[in-house]
N, C-alpha and C positions, 0 to 999 in steps of 0.2 A: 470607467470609474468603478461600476460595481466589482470585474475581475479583481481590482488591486484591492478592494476591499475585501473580498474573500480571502481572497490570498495571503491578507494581515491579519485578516481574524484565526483563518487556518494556522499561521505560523506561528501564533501564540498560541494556542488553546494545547490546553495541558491533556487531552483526550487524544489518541493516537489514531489517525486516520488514513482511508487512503481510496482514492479514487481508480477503481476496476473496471475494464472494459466489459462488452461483454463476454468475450472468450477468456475472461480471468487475466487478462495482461495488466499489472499493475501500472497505472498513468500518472500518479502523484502519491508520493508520501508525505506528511509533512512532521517537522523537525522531534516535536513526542511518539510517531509512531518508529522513529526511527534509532529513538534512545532506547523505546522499550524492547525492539526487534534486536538490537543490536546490527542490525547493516545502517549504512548512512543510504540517505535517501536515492540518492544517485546510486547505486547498487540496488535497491528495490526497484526502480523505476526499468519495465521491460520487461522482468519476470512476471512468471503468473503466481496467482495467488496462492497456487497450491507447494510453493517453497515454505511455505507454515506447518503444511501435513508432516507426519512422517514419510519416508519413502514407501511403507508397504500399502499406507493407502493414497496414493498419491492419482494411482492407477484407475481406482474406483471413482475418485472427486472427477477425473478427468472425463467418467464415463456418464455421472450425472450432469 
């Protein structure tokens, strides 16, 4: 019960979110983080986080 509760509060809330592993593989987007990103969630989900950076520092995120 509580999961589907998160997961309804998730998918309203007008704050863009997103659940990250910890080697940066995004796990969940939910539906405002993926308006304001411009990928749909299903395209975020897999990637790592650092598809936000530019490419020149993409290198540096990965080494911290």
């Amino acid at each position: 019960m509580q999961g589907l509760r998160e997961s309804l509060v998730l998918n309203v809330a007008p704050d863009g979110v997103l659940w990250i592993s910890e080697t940066g593989c995004i796990l969940m987007a939910n539906p405002a983080m993926a308006q304001m990103s411009g990928y749909e969630a299903s395209e975020l989900i897999g990637q790592n986080v650092d598809i936000f950076l530019p490419p020149e520092l993409r290198a540096r995120h990965a080494q911290s």
